[in-house]
FILUM-600302 format. One record per residue (C-alpha): x negated, y negated, z. Coordinates in steps of 0.5 Angstrom, whole numbers, plus 500, padded with zeros to 3 digits. Each point is the difference from the previous one (the first is absolute). Layout:
<pts>
XYZ;...
</pts>
This chain:
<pts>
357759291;500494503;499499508;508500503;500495506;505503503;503497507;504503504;501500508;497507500;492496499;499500507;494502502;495500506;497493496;506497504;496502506;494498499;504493497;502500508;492499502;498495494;499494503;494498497;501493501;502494496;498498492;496493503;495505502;498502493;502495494;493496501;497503494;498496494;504504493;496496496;494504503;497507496;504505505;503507500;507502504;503507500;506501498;505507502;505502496;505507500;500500493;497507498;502503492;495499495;504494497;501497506;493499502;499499493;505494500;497498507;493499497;503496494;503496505;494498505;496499492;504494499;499497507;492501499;501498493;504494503;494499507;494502498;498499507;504505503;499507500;505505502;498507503;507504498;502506504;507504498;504505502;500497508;506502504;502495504;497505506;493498498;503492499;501499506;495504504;494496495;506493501;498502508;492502500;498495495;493500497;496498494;503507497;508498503;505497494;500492500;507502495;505505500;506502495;504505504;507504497;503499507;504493501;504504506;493498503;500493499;503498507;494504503;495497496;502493501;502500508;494504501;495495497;498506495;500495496;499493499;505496499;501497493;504494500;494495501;496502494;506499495;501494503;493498499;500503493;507497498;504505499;506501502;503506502;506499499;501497493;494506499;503508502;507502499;504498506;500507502;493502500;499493503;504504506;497505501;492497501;502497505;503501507;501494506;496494496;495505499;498500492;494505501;501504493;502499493;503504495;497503495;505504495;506502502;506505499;507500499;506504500;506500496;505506496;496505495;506504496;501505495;502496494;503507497;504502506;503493500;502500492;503508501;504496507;503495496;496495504;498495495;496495506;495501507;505499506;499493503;504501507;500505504;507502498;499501493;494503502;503505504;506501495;494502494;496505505;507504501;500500492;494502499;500506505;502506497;501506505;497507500;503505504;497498506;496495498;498496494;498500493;499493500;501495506;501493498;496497507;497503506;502495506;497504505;494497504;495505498;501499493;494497496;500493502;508500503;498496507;503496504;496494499;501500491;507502501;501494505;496495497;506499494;503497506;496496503;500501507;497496505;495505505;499496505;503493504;496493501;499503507;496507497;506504501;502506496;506497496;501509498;508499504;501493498;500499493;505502496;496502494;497507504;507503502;502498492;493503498;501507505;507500498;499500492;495506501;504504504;506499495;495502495;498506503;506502502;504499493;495504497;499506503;499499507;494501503;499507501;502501493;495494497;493502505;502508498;499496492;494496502;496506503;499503494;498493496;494499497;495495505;500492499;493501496;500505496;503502493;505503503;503494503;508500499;501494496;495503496;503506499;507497499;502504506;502493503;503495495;499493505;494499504;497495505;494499499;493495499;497497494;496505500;503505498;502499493;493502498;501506503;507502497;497498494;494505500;504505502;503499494;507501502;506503494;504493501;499492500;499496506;503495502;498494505;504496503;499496508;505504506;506499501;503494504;506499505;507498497;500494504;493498498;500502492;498493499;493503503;500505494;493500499;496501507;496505503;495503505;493497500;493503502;494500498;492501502;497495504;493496501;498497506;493497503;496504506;500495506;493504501;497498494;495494499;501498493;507498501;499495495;497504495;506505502;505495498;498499493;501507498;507500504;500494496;499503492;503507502;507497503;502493497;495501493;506500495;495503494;497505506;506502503;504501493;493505498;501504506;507500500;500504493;494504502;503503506;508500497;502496506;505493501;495494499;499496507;501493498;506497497;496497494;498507498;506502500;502496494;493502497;500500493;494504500;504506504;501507498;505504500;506504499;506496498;504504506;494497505;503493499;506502504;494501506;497493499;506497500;502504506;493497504;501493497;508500503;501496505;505503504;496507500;497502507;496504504;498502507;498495505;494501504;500503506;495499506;500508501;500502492;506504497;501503507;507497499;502502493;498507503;505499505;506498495;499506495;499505505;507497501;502500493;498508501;505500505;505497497;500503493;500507503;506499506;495501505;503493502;506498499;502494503;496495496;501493504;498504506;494503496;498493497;500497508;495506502;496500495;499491500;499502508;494504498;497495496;500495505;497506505;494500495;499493498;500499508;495505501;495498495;499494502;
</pts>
C-alpha cells in the first residue's frame, strides 16, 4: 500500500518550535562546492514501507546513474522532528536534502532560513518554475518570495461514489455543484430506525477528510489580505463554504444523529472504512484511496469524479485541493551544489518524477508529467491529474507559524456544525482575530 501523504491542519508537531530556532544562516555560505567533483550528500526522507523505500532507491539509482560523481547516502523513515534538529546542529551525518509530508510546515522552513532559498538555483539552471509545477503545488513551496522547497508528488482531492447506489437512486451523473450534490446525497440516504442503512455523505468535520480546508477549496477562498491579514471574516467564499455544510449537516440528519452514526464506522485506513463497506455512497477524499477501495474489494463499482463546485461558479467544474510532499536544501549543508542536482533530477526529471509517481500511486509533480505518456495507472486516476493540472485548483498558503491558522478555522468548523456557535458572522470575525493574534506573535 503505497504511503499517504496526508495533510491536514493537525501536523503541528514540536518541529514548529524547533523551526522557531533554525536560523542557520543564509544558502551563499554553503553553495561553493564543485558538483562536477566525486562527493557524497545525505538525502532524509519520510517514507517508510518496503515499497516506498524500494521506490526511493530506484529513484536516487537514476541520479547516480545519471552523476556518477555523486553519491547519495539514503536515510528514510525521518520524521520532521528529526529534520529539523539535524537541519538545526548540522554536521557531515546532518541531511544536505530533505522530503518532508508536511507542506503546513513550508512558511517555518523558509522565514527560518532552515532551508535555503531555491530561486537562484532555478534561475541558474534555467528552469522556470512556473511554466514547471502545477500552479498549486508552485504555491505551496514557497512563502514571502522565498522558494526554499519543491514538490515532489502530490495529491489531490475529488468525489469517490458508489456507482451501484447511484443506479439504484436514478442518479444517472456525479453531482457538479453543490445544489446537485446536496439533492443526490438526501436520495442516496436511506434511513434505519434512528440511524442509517446507507448515508449518502457524511458532512461532519470529523468524517474522514471532510475538513475545512477541502471543502472550502471548490471555492476558492482567499486566506490572507495583500497586508497578511486573515481574509477568514471578509471573503464571501467562507461564509458560503461554512453555510453549505452546516446545511448539509443539518438536511441530513442533524449533528447528534450523524456523529452517533459516524462513531460506529470503520477508521479512514482500514478495510472497513465506510465507503468501502457501502455504509457511505459519497466520499471526500485523495488520490489515494482508489487503491485501498479497491483492494478491500468493495461489492459495487467506483466511480471518481472531481468535487462539486458553487453553482455560481460551475464553469470551474474540474478543480480541487492540492498538496503534496516537498524537498528542500539544508542552509548547513556544504554541498549545496551537489544538493541541487538531486532536487534537480528528483523534482523537475519528467522521465524520474513519471517513474516515482507510478511507484509510489501518488500525483506526478511537473506538468509535464502529468501528460506522460508512460504513466500508469487506473483510468479513474485520471480524474486526479487532471484535478493537479487544473489551473483553478488551490491550495493553503503558507503561514510564518505553519497550519496554526487552519487549526483555528476548523476548530470553529467544530463548533459551528455542532450548535455550540451559533451566530456564524460573529464566529468568523473571532476566529480572523485569532489568526491575526498568532501570525503576530510569532514573528
Amino acid at each position: 500500500m503505497p504511503k499517504v501523504i496526508r495533510k491536514t491542519a493537525f501536523a503541528l508537531t514540536a518541529s514548529l518550535a524547533l523551526l522557531t530556532t533554525a536560523c542557520t544562516g543564509q544558502s551563499s555560505s554553503g553553495a561553493n562546492d564543485d558538483a562536477s567533483k566525486e562527493t557524497t550528500i545525505n538525502f532524509w526522507h519520510a517514507w517508510s514501507a518496503p515499497s516506498e523505500t524500494k521506490a526511493v532507491k530506484d529513484l536516487i539509482a537514476g541520479f547516480e546513474k545519471a552523476h556518477p560523481n555523486i553519491h547519495v547516502n539514503v536515510v528514510a523513515n525521518m520524521t520532521d522532528d528529526k529534520m529539523n534538529q539535524a537541519l538545526r546542529t548540522g554536521g557531515d551525518k546532518a541531511p544536505d536534502v530533505i522530503s518532508s509530508f508536511t507542506t503546513n510546515n513550508v512558511g517555518k522552513f523558509c522565514s527560518s532560513n532552515a532551508l535555503i532559498d531555491l530561486n537562484p538555483f532555478f534561475k541558474k539552471s534555467g528552469v522556470d518554475p512556473d511554466t514547471t509545477f502545477p500552479k498549486a503545488m508552485n504555491e505551496y513551496t514557497q512563502y514571502d518570495g522565498n522558494r526554499c522547497t519543491v514538490p515532489l508528488l502530490g495529491d489531490a482531492y475529488g468525489l469517490y461514489y458508489n456507482k451501484t447506489a447511484f443506479e439504484k437512486a436514478g442518479i444517472t451523473n456525479p453531482p457538479k455543484t453543490w445544489s446537485e450534490f446536496e439533492a443526490d446525497a438526501k436520495k442516496l440516504t436511506i434511513p434505519d430506525g434512528n440511524g442509517y442503512k446507507q448515508l449518502g455523505f457524511m458532512p461532519d468535520y470529523h468524517g474522514w477528510e471532510t475538513t475545512t480546508e477541502h471543502y472550502f477549496a471548490q471555492f476558492s477562498p482567499t486566506y490572507f489580505d495583500t497586508s497578511g491579514k486573515s481574509s477568514l471574516a471578509k471573503d464571501p467564499a467562507f461564509k458560503a463554504g461554512f453555510t453549505l455544510q452546516k446545511k448539509l449537516v443539518d438536511d441530513l440528519g442533524g449533528f447528534q444523529k450523524l456523529e452517533k452514526y459516524r462513531s460506529k464506522l470503520g477508521d479512514e485506513w482500514g478495510p472497513k472504512h465506510p465507503f468501502h463497506t457501502g455504509q457511505v455512497a459519497m466520499q471526500l477524499d485523495g488520490e489515494w484511496r482508489l487503491g485501498m477501495a479497491l483492494d478491500a474489494k468493495p461489492k459495487f463499482d467506483i466511480g471518481v469524479a472531481p468535487l462539486p463546485v458553487p453553482d455560481d461558479q460551475a464553469a470551474q467544474y474540474g478543480k480541487g485541493y492540492i498538496t503534496g510532499t516537498i524537498a528542500g536544501i539544508a542552509a548547513t549543508s556544504k554541498k549545496q551544489n551537489a544538493a541541487w542536482e538531486l532536487v534537480k533530477y528528483m523534482t523537475t526529471d519528467t522521465d524520474a518524477v513519471v517513474g516515482f509517481s507510478n511507484a509510489i500511486h501518488n500525483v506526478p509533480s511537473t506538468l509535464e508529467a502529468l501528460k506522460s505518456p508512460k504513466l500508469k495507472y487506473d483510468p479513474r486516476f485520471k480524474t486526479f491529474l487532471d484535478i493537479a493540472a487544473n489551473p483553478n485548483s488551490t491550495t493553503t498558503p503558507a503561514s510564518i507559524n505553519g497550519g496554526q491558522y487552519l487549526v483555528t478555522i476548523q476548530q470553529f468548523g467544530y463548533d459551528y456544525e455542532s450548535g455550540k456557535a451559533a451566530d456564524l458572522d460573529a464566529g468568523l470575525a473571532g476566529a480572523a482575530k485569532q489568526i491575526d493574534t498568532d501570525i503576530a506573535q510569532a514573528k
